[in-house]
PDB file of N, CA, C and O in Angstrom:
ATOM      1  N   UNK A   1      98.438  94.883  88.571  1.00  0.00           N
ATOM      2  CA  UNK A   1      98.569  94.056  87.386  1.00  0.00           C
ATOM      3  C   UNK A   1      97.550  94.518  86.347  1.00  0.00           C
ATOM      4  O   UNK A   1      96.514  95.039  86.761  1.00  0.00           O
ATOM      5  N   UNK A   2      97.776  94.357  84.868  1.00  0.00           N
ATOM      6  CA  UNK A   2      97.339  94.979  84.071  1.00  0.00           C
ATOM      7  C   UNK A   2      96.238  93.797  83.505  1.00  0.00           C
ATOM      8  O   UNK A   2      96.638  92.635  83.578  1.00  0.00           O
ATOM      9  N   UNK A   3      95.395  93.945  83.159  1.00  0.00           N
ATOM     10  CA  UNK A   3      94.237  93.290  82.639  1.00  0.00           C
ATOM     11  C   UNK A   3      95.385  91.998  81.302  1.00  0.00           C
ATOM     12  O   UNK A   3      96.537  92.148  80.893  1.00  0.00           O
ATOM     13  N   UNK A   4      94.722  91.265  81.120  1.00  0.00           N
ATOM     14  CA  UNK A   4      95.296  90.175  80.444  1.00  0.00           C
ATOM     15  C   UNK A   4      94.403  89.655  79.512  1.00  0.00           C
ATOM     16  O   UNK A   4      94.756  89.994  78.383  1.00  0.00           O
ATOM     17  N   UNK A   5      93.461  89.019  79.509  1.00  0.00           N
ATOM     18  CA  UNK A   5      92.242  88.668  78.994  1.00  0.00           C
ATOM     19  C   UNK A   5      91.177  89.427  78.601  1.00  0.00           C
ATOM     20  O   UNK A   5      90.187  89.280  79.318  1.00  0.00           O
ATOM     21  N   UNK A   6      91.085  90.041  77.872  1.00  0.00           N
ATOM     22  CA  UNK A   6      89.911  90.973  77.158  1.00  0.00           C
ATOM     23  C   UNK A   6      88.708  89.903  76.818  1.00  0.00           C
ATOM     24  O   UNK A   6      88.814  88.857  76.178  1.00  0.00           O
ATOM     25  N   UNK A   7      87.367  90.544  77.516  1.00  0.00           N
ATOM     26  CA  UNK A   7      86.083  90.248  76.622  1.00  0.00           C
ATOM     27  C   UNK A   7      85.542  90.813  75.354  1.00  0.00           C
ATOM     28  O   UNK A   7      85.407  92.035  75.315  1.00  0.00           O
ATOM     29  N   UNK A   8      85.286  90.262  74.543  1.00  0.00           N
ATOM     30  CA  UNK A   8      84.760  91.085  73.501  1.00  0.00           C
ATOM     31  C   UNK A   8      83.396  90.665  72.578  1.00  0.00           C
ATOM     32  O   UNK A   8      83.099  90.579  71.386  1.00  0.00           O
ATOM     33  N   UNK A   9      82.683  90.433  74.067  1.00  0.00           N
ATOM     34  CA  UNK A   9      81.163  89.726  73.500  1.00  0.00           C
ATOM     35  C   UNK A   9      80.720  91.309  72.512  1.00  0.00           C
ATOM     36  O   UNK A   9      80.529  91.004  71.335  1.00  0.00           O
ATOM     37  N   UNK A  10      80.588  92.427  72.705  1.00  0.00           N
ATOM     38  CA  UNK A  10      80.684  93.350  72.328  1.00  0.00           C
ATOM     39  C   UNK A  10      80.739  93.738  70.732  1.00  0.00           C
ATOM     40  O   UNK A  10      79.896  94.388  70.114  1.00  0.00           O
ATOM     41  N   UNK A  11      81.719  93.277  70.328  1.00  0.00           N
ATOM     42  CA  UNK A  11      82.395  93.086  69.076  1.00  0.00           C
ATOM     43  C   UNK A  11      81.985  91.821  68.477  1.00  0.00           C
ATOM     44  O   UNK A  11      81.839  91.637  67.269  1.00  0.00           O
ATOM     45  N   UNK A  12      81.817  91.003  69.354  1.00  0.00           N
ATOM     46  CA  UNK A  12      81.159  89.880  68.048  1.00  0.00           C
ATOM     47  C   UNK A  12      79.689  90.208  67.942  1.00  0.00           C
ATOM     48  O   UNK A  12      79.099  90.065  66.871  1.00  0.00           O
ATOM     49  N   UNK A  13      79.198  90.563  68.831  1.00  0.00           N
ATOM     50  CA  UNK A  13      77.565  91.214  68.467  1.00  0.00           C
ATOM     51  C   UNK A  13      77.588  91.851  67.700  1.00  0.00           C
ATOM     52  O   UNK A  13      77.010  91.450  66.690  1.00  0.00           O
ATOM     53  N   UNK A  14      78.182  93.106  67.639  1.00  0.00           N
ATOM     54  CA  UNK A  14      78.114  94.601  66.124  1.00  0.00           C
ATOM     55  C   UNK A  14      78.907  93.614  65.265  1.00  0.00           C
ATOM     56  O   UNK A  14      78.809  93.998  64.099  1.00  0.00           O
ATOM     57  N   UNK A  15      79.571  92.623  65.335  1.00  0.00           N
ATOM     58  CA  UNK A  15      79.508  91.989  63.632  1.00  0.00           C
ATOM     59  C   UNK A  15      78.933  91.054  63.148  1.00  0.00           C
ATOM     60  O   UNK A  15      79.184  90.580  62.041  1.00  0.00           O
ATOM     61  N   UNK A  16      77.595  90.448  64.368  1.00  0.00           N
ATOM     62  CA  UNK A  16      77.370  89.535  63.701  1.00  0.00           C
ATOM     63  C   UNK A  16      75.725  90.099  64.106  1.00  0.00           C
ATOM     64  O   UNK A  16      74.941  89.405  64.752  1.00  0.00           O
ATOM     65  N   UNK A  17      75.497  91.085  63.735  1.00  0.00           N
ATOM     66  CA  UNK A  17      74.404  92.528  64.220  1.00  0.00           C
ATOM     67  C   UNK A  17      73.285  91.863  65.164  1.00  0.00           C
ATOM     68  O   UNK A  17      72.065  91.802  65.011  1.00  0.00           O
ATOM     69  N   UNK A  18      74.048  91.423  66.111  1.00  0.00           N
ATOM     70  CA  UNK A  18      72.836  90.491  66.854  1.00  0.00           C
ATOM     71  C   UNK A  18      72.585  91.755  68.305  1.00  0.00           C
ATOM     72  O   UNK A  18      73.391  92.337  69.031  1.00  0.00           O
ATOM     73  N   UNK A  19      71.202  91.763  68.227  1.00  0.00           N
ATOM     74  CA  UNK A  19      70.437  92.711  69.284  1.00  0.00           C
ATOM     75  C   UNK A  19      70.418  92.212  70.533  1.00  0.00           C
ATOM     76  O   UNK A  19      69.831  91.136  70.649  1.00  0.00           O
ATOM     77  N   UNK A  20      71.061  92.854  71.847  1.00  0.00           N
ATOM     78  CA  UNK A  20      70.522  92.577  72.804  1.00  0.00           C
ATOM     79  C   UNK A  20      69.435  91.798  73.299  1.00  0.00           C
ATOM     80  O   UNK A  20      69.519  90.856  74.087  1.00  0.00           O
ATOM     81  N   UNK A  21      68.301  92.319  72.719  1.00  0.00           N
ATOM     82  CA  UNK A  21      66.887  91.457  72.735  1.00  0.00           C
ATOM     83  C   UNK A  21      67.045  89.894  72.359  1.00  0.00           C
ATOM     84  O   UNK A  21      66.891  88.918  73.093  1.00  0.00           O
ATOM     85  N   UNK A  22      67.385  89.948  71.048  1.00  0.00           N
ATOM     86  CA  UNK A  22      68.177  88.447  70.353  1.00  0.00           C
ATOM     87  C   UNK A  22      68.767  87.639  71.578  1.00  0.00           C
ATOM     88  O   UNK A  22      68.165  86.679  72.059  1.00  0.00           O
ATOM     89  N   UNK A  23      69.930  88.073  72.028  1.00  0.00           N
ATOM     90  CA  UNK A  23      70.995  87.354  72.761  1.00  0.00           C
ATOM     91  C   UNK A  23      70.277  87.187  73.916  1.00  0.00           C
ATOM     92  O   UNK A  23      70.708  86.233  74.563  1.00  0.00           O
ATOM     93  N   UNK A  24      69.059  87.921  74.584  1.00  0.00           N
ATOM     94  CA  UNK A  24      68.511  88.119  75.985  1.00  0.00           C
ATOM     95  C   UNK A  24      67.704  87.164  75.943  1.00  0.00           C
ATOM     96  O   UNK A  24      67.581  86.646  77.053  1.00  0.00           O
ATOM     97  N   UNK A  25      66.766  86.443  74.731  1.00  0.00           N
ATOM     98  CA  UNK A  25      65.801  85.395  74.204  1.00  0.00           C
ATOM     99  C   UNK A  25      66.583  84.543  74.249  1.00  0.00           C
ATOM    100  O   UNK A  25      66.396  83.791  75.206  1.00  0.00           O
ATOM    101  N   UNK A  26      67.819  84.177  73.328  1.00  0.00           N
ATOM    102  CA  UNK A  26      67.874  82.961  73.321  1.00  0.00           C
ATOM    103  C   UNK A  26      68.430  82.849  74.958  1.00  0.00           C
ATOM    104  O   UNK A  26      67.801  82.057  75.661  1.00  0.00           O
ATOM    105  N   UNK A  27      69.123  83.304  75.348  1.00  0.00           N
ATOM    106  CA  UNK A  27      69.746  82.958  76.878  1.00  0.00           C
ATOM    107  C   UNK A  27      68.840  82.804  78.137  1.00  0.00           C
ATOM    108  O   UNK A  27      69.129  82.128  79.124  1.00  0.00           O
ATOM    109  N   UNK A  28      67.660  83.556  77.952  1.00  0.00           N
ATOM    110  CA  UNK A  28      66.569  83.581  78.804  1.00  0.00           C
ATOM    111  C   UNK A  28      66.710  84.599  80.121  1.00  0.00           C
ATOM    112  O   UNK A  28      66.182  84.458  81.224  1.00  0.00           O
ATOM    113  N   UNK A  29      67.598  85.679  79.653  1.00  0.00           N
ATOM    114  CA  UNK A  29      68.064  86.528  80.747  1.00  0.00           C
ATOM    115  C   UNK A  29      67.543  87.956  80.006  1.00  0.00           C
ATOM    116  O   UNK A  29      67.130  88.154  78.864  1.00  0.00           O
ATOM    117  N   UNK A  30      67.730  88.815  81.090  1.00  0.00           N
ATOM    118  CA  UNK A  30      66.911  89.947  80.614  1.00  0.00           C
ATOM    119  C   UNK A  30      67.763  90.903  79.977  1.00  0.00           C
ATOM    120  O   UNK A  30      68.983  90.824  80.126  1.00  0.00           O
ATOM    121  N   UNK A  31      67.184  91.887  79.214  1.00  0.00           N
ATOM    122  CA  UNK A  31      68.674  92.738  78.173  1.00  0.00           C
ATOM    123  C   UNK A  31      69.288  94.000  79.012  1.00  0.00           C
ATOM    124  O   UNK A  31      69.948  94.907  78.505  1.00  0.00           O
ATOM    125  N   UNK A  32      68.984  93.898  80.225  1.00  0.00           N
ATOM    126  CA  UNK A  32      69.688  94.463  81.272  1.00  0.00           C
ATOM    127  C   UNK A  32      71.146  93.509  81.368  1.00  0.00           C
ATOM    128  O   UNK A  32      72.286  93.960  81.481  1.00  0.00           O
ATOM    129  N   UNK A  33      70.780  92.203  81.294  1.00  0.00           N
ATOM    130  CA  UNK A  33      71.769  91.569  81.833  1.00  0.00           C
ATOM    131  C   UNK A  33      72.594  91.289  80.714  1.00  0.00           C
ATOM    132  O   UNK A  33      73.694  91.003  81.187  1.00  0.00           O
ATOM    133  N   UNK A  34      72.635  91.225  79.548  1.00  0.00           N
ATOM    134  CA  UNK A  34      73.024  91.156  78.046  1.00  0.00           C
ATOM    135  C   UNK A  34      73.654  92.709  78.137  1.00  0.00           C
ATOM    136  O   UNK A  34      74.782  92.522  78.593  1.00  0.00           O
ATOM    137  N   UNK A  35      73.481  94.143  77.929  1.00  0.00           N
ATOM    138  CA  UNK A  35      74.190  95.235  78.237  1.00  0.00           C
ATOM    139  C   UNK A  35      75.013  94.958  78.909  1.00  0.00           C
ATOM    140  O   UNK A  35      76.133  95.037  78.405  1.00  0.00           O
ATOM    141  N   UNK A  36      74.921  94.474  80.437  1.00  0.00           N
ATOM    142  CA  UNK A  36      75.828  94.607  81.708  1.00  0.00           C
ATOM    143  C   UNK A  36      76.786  93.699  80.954  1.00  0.00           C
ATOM    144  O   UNK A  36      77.905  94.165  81.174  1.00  0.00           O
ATOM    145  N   UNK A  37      76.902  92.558  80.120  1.00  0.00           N
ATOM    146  CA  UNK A  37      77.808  91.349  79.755  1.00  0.00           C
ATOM    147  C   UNK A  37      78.803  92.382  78.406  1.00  0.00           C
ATOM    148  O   UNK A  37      80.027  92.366  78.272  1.00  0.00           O
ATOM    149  N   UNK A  38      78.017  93.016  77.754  1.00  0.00           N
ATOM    150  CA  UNK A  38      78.495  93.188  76.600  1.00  0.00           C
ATOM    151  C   UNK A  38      79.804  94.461  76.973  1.00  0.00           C
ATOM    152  O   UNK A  38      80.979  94.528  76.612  1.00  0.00           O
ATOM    153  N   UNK A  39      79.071  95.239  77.728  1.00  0.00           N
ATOM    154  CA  UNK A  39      79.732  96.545  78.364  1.00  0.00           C
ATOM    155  C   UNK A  39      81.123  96.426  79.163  1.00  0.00           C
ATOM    156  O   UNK A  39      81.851  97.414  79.265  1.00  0.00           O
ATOM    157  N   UNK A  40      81.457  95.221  79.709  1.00  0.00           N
ATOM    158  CA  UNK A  40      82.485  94.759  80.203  1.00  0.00           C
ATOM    159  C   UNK A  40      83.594  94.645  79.521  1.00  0.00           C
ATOM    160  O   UNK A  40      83.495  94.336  78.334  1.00  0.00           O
ATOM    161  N   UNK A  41      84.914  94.865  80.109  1.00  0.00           N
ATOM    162  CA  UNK A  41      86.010  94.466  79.679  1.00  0.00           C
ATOM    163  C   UNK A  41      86.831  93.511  79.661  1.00  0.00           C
ATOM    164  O   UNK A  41      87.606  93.212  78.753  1.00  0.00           O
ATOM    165  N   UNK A  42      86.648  92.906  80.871  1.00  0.00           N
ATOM    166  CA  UNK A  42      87.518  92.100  82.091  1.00  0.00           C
ATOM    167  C   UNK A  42      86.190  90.743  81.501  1.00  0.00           C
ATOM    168  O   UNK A  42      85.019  91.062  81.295  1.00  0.00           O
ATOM    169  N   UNK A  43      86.633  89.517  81.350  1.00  0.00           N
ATOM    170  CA  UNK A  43      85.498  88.710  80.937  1.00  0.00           C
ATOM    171  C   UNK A  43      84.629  88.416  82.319  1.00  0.00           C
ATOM    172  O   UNK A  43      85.166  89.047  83.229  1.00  0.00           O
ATOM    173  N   UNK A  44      83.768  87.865  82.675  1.00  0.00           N
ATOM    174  CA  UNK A  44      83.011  87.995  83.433  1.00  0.00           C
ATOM    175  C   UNK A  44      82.801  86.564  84.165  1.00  0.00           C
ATOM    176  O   UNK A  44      82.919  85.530  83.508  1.00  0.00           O
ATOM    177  N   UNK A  45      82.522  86.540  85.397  1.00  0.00           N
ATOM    178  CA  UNK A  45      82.676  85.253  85.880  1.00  0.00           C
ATOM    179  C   UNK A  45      81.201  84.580  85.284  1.00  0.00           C
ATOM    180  O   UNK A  45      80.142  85.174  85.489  1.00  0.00           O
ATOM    181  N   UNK A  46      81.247  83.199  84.481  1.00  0.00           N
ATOM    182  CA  UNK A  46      80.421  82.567  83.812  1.00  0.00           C
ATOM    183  C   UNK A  46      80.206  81.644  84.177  1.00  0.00           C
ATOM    184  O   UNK A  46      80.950  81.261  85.079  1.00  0.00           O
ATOM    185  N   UNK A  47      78.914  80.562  83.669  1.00  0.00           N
ATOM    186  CA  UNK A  47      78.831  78.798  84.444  1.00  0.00           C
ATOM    187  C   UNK A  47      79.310  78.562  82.841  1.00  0.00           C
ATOM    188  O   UNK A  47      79.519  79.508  82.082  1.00  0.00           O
ATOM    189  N   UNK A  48      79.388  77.771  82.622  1.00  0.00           N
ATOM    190  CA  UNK A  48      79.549  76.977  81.778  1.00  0.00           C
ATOM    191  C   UNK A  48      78.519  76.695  80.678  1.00  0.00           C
ATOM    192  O   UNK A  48      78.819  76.451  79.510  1.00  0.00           O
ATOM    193  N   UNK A  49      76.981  76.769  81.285  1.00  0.00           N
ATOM    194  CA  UNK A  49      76.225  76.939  80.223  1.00  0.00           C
ATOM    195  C   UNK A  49      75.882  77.906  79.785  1.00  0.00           C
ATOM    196  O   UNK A  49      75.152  77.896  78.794  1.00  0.00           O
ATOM    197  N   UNK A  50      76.343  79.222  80.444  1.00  0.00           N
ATOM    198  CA  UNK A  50      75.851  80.679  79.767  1.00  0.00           C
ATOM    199  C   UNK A  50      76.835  80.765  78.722  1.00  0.00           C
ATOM    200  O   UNK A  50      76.411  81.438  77.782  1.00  0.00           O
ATOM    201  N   UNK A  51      77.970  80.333  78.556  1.00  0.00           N
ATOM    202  CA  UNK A  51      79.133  80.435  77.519  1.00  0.00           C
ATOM    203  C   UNK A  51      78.993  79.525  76.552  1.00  0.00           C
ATOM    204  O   UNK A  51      79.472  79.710  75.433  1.00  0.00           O
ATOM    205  N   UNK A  52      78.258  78.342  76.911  1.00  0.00           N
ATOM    206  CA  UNK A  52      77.993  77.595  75.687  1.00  0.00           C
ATOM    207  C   UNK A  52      76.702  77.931  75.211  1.00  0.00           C
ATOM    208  O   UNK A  52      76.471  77.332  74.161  1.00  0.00           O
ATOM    209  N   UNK A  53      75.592  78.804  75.653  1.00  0.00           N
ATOM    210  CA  UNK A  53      74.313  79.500  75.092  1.00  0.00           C
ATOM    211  C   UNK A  53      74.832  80.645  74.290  1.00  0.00           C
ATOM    212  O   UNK A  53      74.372  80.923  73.183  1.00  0.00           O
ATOM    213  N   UNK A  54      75.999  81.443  74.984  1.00  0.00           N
ATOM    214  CA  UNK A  54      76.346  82.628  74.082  1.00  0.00           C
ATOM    215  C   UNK A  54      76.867  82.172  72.753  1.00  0.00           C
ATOM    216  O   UNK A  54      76.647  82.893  71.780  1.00  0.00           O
ATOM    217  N   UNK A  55      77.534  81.053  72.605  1.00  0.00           N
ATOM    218  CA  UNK A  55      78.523  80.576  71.238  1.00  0.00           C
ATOM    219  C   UNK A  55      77.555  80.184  70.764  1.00  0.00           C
ATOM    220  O   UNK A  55      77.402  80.640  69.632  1.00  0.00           O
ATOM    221  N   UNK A  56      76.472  79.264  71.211  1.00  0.00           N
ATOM    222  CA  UNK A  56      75.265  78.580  70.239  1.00  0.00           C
ATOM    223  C   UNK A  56      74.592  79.789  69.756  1.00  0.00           C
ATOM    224  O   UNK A  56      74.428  79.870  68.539  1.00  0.00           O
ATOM    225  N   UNK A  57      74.202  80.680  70.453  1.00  0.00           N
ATOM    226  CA  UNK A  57      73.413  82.262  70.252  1.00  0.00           C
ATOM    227  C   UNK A  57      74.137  82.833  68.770  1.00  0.00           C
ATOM    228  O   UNK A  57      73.756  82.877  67.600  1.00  0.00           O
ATOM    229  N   UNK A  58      75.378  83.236  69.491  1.00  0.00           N
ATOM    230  CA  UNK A  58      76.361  83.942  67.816  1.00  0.00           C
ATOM    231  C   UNK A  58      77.209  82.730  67.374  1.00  0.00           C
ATOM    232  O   UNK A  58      78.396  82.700  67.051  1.00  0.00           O
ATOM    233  N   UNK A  59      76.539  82.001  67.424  1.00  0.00           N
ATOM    234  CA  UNK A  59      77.275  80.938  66.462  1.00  0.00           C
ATOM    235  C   UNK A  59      79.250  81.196  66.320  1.00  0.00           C
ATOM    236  O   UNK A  59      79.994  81.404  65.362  1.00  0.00           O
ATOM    237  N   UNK A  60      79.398  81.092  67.325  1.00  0.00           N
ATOM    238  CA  UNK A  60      80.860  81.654  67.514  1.00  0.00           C
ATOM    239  C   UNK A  60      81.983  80.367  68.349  1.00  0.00           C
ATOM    240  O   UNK A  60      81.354  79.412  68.805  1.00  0.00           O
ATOM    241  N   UNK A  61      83.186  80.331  68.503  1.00  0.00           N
ATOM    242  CA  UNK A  61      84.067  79.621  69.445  1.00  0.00           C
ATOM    243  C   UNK A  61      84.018  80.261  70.618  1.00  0.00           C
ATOM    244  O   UNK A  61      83.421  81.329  70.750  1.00  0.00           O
ATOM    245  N   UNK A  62      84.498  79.803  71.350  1.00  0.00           N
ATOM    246  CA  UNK A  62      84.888  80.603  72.862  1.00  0.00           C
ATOM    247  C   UNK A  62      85.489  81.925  72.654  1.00  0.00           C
ATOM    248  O   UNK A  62      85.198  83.056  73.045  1.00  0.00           O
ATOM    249  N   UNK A  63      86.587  81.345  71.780  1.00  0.00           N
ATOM    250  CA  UNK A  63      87.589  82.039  71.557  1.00  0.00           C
ATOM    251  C   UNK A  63      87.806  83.095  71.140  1.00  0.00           C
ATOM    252  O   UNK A  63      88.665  83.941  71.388  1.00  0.00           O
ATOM    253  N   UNK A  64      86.473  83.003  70.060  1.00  0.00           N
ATOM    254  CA  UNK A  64      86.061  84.487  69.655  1.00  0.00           C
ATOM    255  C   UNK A  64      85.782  85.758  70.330  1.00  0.00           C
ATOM    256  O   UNK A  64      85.718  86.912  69.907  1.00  0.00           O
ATOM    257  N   UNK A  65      85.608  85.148  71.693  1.00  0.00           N
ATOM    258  CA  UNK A  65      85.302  85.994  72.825  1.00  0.00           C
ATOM    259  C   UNK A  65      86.282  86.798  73.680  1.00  0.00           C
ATOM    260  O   UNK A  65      86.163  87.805  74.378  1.00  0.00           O
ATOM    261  N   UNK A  66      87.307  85.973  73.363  1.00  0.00           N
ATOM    262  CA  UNK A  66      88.184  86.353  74.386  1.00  0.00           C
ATOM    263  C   UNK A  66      89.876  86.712  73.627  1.00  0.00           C
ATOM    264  O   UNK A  66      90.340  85.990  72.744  1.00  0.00           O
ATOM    265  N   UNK A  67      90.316  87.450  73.961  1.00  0.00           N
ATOM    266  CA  UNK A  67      91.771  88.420  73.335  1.00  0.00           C
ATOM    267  C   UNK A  67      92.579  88.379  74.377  1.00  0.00           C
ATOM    268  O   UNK A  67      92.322  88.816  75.499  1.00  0.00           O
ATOM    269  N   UNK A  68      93.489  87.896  74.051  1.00  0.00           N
ATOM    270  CA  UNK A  68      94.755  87.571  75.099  1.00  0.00           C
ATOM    271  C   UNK A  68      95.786  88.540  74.927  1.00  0.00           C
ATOM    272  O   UNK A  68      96.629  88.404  74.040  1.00  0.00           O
ATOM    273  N   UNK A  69      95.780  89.840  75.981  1.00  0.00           N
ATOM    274  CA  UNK A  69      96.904  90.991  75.734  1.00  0.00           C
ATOM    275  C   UNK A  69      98.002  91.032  76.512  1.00  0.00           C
ATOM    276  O   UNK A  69      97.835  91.336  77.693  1.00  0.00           O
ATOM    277  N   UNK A  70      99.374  90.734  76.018  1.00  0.00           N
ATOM    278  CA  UNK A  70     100.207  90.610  76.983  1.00  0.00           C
ATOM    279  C   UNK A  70     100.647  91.659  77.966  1.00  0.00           C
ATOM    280  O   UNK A  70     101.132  92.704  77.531  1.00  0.00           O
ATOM    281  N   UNK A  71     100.510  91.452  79.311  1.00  0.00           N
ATOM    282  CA  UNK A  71     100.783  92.574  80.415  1.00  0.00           C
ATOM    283  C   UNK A  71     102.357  93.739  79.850  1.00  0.00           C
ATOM    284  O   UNK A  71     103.313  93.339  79.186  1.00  0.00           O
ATOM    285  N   UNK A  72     102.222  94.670  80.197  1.00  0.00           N
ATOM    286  CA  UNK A  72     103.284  95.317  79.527  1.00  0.00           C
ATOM    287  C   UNK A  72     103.553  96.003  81.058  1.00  0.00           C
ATOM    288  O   UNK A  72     104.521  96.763  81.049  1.00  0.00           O
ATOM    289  N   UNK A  73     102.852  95.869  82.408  1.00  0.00           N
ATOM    290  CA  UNK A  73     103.825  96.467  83.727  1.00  0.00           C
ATOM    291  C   UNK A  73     104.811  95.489  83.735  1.00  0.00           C
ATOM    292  O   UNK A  73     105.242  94.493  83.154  1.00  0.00           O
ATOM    293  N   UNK A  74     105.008  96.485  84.963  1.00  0.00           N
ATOM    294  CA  UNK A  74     106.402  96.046  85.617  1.00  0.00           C
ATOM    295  C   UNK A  74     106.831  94.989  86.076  1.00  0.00           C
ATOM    296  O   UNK A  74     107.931  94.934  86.625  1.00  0.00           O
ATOM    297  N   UNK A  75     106.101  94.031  85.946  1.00  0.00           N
ATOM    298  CA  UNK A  75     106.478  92.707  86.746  1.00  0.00           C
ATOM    299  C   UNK A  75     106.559  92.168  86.128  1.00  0.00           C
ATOM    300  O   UNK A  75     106.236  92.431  84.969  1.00  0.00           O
ATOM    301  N   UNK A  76     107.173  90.769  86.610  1.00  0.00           N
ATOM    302  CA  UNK A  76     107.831  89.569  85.843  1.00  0.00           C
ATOM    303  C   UNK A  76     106.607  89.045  85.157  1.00  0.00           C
ATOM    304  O   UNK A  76     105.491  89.371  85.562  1.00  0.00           O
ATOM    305  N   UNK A  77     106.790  88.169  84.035  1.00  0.00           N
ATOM    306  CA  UNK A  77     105.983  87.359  83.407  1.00  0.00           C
ATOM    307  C   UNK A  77     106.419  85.917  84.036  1.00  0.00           C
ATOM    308  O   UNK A  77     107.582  85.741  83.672  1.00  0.00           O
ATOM    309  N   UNK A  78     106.121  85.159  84.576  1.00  0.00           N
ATOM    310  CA  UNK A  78     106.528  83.502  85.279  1.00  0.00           C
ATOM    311  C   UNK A  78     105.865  82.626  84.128  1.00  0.00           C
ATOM    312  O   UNK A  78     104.671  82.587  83.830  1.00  0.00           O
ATOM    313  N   UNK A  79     107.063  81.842  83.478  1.00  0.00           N
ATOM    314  CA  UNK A  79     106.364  81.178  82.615  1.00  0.00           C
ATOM    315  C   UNK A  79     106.479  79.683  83.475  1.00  0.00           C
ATOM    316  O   UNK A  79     107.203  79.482  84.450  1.00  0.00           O
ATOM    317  N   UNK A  80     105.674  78.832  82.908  1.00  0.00           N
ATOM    318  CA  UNK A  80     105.381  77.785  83.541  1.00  0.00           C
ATOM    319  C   UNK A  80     105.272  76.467  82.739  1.00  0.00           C
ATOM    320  O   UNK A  80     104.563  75.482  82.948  1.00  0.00           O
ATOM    321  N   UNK A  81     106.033  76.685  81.912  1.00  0.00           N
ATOM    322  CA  UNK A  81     106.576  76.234  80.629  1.00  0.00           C
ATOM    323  C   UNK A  81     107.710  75.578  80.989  1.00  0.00           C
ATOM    324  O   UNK A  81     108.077  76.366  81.860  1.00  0.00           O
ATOM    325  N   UNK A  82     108.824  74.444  80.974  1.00  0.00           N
ATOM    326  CA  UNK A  82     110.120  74.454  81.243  1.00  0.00           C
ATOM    327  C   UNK A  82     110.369  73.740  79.887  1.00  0.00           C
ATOM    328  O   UNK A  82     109.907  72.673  79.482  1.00  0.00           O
ATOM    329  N   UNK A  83     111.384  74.777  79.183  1.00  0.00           N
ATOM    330  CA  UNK A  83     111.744  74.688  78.064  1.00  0.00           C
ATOM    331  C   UNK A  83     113.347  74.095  77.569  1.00  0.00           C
ATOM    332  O   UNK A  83     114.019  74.133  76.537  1.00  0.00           O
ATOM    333  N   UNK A  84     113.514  73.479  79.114  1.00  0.00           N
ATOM    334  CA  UNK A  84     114.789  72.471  79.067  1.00  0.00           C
ATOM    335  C   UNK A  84     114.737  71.062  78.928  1.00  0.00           C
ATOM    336  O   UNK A  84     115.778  70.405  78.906  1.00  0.00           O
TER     337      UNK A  84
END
């Protein structure tokens, strides 16, 4: 299965020119661990308050974070929707 959910802490950092160091202060984690977050593709398993420190940090939505790409293999899409 093909990735679905894109992270893109990445991209909101280079536009909102916030430094590793920056994001590693306010979160209280080290900029080892801010690289390892940003460098990712696949979003990353999170608590709940590291995602609401990152949005307070870049002043951002969740949402901003995350890009929803629709799978283009081979398999069915199951919607879970019933549209009758």
């Amino acid at each position: 299965m093909n990735q679905v959910i894109r992270w893109k802490l990445n991209e909101v950092m280079a536009r909102k020119r916030v430094r590793n160091k920056d994001l590693a202060e306010a979160l209280g984690i080290t900029e080892n661990s801010v690289y390892r977050l940003r460098k990712v593709d696949e979003m990353p398993r999170l608590i709940p308050e590291r995602l609401n420190g990152i949005c307070k940090a870049l002043n951002c939505q969740p949402g901003e974070l995350l890009e929803y790409e629709p799978d283009d293999g081979d398999g069915k899409v199951v919607s879970i929707v019933d549209v009758a």
